[in-house]
GUZA-402826 format. One record per atom (N, C-alpha, C): chain; x, y, z; residue in one letter; residue number from 0; atom name. Coordinates in steps of 0.02 Angstrom, whole numbers, plus 32768, in hexadecimal, padded with zeros to 4 digits. Example, Ala and Ser with C-alpha at 12.3 -4.5 7.8 and 13.67 -1.06 7.14 Angstrom:
> chain,X,Y,Z,resn,resi,name
> A,8294,7EE4,8186,A,0,N
> A,8267,7F1F,8186,A,0,CA
> A,8294,7F5B,8186,A,0,C
> A,8282,7F90,8162,S,1,N
> A,82AC,7FCB,8165,S,1,CA
> A,8285,8002,818A,S,1,C
//
This chain:
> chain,X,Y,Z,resn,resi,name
> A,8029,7FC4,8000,X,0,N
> A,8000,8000,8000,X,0,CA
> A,802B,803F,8000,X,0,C
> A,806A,8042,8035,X,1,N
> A,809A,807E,8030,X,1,CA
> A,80A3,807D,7FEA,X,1,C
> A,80C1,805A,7FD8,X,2,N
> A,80E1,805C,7F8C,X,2,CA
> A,80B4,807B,7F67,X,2,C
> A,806C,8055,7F66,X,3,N
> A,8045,8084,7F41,X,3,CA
> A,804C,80C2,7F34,X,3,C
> A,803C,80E1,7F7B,X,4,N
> A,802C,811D,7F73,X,4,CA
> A,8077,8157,7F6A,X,4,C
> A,80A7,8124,7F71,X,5,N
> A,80D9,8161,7F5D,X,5,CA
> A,80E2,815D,7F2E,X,5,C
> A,80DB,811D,7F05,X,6,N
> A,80DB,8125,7EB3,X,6,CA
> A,80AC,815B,7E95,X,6,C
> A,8078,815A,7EB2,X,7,N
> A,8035,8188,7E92,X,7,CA
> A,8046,81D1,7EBE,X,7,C
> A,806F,81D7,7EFC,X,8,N
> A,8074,8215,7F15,X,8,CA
> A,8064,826C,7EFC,X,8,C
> A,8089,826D,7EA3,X,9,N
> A,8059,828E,7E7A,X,9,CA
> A,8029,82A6,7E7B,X,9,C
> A,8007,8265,7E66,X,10,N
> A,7FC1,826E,7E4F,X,10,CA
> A,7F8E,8285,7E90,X,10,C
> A,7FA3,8260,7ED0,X,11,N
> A,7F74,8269,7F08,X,11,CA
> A,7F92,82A2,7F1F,X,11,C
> A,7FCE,82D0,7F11,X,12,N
> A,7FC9,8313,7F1B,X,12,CA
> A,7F9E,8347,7EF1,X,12,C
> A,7FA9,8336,7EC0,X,13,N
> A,7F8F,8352,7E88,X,13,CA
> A,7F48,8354,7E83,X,13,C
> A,7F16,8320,7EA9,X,14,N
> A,7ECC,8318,7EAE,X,14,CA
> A,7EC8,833C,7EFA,X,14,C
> A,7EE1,8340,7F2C,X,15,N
> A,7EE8,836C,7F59,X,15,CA
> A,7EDE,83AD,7F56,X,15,C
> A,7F0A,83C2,7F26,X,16,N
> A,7F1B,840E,7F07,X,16,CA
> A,7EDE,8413,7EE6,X,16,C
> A,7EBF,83EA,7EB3,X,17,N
> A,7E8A,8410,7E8E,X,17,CA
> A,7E40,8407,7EA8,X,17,C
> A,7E37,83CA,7EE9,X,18,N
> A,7E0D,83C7,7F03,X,18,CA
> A,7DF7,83F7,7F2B,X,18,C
> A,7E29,840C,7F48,X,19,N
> A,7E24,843B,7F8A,X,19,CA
> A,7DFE,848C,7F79,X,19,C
> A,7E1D,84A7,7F4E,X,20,N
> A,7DF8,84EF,7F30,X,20,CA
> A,7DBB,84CB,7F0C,X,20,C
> A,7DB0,849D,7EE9,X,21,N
> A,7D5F,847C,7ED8,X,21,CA
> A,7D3E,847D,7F21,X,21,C
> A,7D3D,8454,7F49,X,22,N
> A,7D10,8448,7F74,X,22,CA
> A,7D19,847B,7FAC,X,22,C
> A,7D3D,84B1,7FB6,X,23,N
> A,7D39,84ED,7FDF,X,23,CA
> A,7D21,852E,7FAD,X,23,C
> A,7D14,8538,7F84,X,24,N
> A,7D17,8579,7F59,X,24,CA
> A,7CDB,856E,7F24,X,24,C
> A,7D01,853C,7EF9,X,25,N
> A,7CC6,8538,7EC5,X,25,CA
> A,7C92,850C,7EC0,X,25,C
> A,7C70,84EF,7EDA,X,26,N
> A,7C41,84DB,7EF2,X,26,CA
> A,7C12,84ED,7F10,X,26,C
> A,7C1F,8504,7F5F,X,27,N
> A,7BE6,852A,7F77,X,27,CA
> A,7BEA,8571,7F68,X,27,C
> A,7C0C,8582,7F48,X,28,N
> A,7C09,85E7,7F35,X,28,CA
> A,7C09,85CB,7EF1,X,28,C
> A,7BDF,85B3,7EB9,X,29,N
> A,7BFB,85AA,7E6C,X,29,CA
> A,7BBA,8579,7E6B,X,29,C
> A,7BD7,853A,7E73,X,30,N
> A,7BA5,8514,7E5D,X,30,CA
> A,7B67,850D,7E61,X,30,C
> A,7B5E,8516,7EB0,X,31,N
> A,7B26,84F5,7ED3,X,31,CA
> A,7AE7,8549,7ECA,X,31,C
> A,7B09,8574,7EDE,X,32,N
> A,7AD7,85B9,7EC7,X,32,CA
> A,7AC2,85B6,7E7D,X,32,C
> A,7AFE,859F,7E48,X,33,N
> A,7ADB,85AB,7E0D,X,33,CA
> A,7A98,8575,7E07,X,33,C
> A,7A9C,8556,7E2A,X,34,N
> A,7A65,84FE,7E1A,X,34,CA
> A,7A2D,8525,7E3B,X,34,C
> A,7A46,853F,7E7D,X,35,N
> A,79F9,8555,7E93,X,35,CA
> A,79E6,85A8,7E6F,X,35,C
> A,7A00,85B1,7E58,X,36,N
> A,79E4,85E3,7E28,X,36,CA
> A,79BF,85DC,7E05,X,36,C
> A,79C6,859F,7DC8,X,37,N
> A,79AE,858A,7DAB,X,37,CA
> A,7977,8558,7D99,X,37,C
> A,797B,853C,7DF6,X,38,N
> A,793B,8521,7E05,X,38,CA
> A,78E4,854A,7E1F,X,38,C
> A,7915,858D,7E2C,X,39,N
> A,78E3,85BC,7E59,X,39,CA
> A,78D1,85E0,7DFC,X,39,C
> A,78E4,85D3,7DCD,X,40,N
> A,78CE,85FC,7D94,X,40,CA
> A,7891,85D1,7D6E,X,40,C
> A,78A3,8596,7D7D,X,41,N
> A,7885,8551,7D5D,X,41,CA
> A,782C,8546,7D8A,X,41,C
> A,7854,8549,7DC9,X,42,N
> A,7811,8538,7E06,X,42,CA
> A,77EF,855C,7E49,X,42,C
> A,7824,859F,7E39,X,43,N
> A,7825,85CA,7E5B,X,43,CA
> A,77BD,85EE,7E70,X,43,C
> A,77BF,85F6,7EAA,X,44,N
> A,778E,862B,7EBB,X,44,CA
> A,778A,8668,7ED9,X,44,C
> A,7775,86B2,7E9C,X,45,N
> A,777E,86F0,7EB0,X,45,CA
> A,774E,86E1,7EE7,X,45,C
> A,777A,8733,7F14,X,46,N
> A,774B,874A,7F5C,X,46,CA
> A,774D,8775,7F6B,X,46,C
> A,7729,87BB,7F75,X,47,N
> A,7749,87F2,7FA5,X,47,CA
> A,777A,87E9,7FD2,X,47,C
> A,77A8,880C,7FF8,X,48,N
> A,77C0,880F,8014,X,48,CA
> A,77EB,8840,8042,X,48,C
> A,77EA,883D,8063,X,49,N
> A,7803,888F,8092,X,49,CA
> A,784B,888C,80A4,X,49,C
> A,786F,88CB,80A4,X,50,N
> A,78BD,88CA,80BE,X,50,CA
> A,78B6,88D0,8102,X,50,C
> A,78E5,88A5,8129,X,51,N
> A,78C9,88C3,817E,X,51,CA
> A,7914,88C6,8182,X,51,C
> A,7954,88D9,8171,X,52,N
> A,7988,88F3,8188,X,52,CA
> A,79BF,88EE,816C,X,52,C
> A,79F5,8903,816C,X,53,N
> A,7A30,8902,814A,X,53,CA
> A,7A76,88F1,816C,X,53,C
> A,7A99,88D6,814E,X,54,N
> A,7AD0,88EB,817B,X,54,CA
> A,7B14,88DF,814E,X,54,C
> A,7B48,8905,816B,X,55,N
> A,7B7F,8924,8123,X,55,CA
> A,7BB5,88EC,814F,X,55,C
> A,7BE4,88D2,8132,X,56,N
> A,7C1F,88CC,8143,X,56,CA
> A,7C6A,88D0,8102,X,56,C
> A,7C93,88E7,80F7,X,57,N
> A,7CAE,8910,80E1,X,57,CA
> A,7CAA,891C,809F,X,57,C
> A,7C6C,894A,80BF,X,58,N
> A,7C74,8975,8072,X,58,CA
> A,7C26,8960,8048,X,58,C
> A,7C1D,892A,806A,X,59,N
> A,7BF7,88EC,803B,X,59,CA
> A,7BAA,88E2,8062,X,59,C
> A,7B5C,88D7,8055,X,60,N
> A,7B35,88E3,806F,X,60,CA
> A,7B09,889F,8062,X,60,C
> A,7AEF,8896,80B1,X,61,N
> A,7ACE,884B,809E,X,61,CA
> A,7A74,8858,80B4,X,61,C
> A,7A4C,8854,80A1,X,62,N
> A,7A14,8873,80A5,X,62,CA
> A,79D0,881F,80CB,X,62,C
> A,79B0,883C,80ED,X,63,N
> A,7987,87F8,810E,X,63,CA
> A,7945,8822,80F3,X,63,C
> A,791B,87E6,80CF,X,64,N
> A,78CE,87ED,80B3,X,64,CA
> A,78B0,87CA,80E6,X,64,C
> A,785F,87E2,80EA,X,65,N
> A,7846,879D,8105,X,65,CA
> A,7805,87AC,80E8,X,65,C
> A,77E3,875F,80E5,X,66,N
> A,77BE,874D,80AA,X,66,CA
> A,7788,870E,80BB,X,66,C
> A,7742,8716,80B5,X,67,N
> A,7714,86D7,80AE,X,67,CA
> A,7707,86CE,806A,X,67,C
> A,7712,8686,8077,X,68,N
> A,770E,864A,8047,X,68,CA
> A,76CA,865D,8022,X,68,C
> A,76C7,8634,7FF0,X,69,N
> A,7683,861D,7FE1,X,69,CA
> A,7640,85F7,7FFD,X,69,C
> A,766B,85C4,8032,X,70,N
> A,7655,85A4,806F,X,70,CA
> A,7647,85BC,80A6,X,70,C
> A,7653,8602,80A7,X,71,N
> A,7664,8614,80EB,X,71,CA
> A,768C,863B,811F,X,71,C
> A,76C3,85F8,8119,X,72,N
> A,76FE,8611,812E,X,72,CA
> A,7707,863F,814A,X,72,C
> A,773A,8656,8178,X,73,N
> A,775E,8688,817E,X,73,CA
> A,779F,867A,8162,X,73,C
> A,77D5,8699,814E,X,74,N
> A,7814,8680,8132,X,74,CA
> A,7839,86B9,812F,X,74,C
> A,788C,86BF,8130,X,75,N
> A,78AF,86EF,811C,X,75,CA
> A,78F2,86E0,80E2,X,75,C
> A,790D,8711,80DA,X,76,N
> A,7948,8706,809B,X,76,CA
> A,797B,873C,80BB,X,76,C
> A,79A6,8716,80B9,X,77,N
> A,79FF,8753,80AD,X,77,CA
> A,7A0A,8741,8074,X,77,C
> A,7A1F,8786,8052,X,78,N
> A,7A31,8797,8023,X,78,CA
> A,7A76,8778,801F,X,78,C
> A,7A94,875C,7FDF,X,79,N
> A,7AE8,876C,7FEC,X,79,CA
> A,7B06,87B4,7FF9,X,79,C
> A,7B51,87BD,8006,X,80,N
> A,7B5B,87F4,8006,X,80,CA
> A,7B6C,881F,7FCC,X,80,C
> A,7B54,8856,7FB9,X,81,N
> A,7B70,8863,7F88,X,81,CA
> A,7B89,88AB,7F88,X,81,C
> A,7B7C,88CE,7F4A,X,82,N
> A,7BAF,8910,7F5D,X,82,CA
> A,7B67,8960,7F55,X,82,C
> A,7B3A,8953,7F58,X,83,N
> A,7AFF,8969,7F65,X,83,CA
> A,7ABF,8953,7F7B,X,83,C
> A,7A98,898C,7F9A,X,84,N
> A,7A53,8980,7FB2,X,84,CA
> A,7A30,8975,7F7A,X,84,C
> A,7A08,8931,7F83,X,85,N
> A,79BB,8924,7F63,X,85,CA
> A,7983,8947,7F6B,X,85,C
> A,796E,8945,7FA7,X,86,N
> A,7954,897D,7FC4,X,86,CA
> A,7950,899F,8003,X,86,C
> A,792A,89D9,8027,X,87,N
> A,793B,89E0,8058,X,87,CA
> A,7900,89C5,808B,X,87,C
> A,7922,89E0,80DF,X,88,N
> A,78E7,89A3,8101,X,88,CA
> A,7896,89C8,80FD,X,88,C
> A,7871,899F,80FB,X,89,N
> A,7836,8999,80FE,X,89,CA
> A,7816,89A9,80B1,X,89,C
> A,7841,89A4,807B,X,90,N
> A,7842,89A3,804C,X,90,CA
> A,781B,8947,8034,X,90,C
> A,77ED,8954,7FEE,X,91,N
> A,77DD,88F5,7FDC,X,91,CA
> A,7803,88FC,7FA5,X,91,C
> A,7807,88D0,7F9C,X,92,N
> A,7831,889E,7F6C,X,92,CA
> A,77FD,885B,7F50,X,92,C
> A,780C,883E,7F0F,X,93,N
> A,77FF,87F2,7F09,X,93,CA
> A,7836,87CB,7F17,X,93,C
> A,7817,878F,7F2A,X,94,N
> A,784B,876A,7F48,X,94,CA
> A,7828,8727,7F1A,X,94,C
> A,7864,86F3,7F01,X,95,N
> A,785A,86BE,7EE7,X,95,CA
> A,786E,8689,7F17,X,95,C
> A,7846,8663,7F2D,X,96,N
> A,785D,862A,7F42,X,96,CA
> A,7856,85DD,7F31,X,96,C
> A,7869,85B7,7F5E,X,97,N
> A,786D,8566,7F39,X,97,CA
> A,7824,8566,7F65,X,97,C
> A,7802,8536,7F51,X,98,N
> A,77CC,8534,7F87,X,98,CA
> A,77C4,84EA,7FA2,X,98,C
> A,780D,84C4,7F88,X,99,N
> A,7815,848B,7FB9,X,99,CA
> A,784D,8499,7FF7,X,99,C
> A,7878,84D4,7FFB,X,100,N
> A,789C,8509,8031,X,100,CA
> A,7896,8545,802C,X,100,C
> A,7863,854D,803E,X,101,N
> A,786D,85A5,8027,X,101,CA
> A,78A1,85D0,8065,X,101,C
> A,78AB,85C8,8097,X,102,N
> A,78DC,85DF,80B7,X,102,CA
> A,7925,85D4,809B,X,102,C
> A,7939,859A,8088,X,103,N
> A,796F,8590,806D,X,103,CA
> A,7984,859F,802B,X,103,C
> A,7954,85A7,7FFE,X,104,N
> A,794F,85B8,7FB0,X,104,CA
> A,792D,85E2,7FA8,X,104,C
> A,793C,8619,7F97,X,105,N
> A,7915,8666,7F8E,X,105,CA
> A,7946,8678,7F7B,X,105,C
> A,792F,86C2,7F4C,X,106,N
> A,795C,86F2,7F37,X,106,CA
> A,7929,8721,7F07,X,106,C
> A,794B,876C,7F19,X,107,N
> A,7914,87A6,7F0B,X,107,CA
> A,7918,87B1,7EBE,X,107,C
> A,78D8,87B6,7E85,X,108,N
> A,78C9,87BD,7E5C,X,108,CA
> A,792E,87E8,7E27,X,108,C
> A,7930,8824,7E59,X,109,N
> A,795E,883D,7E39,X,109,CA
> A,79AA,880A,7E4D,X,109,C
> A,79B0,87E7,7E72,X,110,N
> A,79EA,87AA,7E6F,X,110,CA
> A,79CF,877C,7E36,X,110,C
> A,79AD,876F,7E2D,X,111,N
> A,799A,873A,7E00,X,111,CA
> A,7998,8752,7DD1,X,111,C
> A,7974,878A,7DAA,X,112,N
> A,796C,87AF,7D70,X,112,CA
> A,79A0,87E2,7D55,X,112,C
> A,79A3,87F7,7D86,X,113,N
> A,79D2,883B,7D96,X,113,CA
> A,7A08,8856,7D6C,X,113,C
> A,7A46,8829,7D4B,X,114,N
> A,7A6C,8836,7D3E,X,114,CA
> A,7A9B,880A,7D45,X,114,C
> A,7AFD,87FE,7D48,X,115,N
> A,7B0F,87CA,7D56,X,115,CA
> A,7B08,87B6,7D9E,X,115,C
> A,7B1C,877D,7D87,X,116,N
> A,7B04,8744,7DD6,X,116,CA
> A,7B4C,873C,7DED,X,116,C
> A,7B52,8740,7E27,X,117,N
> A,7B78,8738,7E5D,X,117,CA
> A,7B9F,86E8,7E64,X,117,C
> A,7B75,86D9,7E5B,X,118,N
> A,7B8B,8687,7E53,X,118,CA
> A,7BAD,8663,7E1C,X,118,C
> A,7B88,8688,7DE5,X,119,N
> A,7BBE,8677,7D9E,X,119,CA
> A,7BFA,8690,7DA4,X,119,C
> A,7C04,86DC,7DBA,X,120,N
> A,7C4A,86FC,7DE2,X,120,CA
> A,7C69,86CB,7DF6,X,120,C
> A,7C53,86B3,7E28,X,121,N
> A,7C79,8680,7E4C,X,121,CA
> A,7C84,8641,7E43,X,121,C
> A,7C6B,862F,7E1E,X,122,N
> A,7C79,85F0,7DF9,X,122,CA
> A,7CB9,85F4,7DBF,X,122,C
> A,7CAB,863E,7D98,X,123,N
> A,7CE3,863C,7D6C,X,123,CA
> A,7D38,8655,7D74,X,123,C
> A,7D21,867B,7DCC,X,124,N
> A,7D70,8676,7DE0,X,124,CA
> A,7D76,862D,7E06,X,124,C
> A,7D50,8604,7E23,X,125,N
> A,7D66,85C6,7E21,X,125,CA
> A,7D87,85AC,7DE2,X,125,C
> A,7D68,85AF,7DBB,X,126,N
> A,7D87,857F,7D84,X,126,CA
> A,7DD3,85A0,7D72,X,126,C
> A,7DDC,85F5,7D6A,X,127,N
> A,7E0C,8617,7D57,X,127,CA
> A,7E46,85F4,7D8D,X,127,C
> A,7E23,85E6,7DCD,X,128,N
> A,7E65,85D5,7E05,X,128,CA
> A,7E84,8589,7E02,X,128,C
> A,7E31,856A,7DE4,X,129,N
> A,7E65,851B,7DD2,X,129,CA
> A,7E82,8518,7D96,X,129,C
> A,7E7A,8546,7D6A,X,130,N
> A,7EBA,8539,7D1F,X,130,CA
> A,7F00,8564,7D3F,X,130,C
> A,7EF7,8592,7D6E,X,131,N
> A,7F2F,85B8,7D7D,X,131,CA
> A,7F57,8580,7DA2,X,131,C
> A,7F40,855E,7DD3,X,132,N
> A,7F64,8531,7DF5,X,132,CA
> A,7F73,84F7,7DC4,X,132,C
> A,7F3F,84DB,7D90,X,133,N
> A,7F7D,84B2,7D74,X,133,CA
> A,7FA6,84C4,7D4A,X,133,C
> A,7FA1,8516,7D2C,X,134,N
> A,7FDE,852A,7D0D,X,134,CA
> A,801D,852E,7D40,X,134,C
> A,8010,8536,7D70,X,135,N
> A,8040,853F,7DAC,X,135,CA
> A,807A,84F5,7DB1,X,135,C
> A,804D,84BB,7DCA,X,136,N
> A,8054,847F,7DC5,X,136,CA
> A,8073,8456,7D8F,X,136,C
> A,8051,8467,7D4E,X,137,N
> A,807D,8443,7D1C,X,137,CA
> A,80BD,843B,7D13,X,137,C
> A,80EA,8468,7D11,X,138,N
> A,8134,8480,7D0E,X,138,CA
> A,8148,8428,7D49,X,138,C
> A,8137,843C,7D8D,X,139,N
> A,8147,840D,7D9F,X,139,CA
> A,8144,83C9,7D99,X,139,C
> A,8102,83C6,7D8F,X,140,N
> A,80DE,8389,7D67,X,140,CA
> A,8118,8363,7D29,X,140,C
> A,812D,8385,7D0A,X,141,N
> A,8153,8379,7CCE,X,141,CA
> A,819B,8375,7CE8,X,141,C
> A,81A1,8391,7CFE,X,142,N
> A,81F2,8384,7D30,X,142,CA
> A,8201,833C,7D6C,X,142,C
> A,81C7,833E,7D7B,X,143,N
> A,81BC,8308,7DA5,X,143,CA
> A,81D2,82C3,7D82,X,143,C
> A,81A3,82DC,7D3B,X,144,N
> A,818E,829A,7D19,X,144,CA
> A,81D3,8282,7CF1,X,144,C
> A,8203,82B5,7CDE,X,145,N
> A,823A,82A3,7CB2,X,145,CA
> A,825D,8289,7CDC,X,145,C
//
């Protein structure tokens, strides 16, 4: 089994290295927002919804809605953070939600419609950071290998 793995030592560094920024970075900031984006566009249900507060941290502003369902509900949403107000408090808004989580899957008409998405952002400096790292890597890769 040692032998194995120092023969393959490489490779199981090398899946280390590209696993690690995948499953910390691009995934849950990239992947997983773009899916529920696209599920809340597909199955989504508009709602009024009210701003009940804000709050900045540097520089950057994260905004809390709160919102009844179609059912009922009571429910709320944080905004991601971004680099402006949606709206201000006691201000409505529509709010889209999943209506199999609507606490967990929501996002306000102008995130969804709005303009670019936050999540594609972040998905495409994920990807920019795993070709940078295996441009980084190769050199060695090839040195290793001769």
């Amino acid at each position: 089994m040692l032998g194995w793995i120092y023969k393959n030592s490489l490779w199981i560094l090398y899946a280390f290295i590209i696993l690690l920024p995948t499953v910390i970075y691009v995934i849950p900031f990239g992947a997983y927002p773009l899916l529920v984006e696209r599920r809340l566009r597909r199955k989504g249900v508009t709602v009024p919804a009210t701003c009940t507060g804000a709050s900045w941290d540097e520089g950057r502003v994260l905004e809390f809605f709160s919102f009844t369902t179609v059912d009922g509900d009571r429910s709320s949403y944080r905004s991601p953070l971004a680099d402006g107000r949606i709206s201000h408090d006691g201000e409505e808004v529509r709010i889209i939600y999943d209506p199999e989580a609507p606490h967990g899957r929501a996002r306000t008409e102008m995130e969804l419609f709005g303009g670019r998405s936050q999540a594609r952002r972040d998905l495409w400096r994920g990807i920019m950071l795993l070709v940078v790292i295996n441009v980084m890597i190769l050199p060695f890769a090839v040195l290793y290998l001769i």
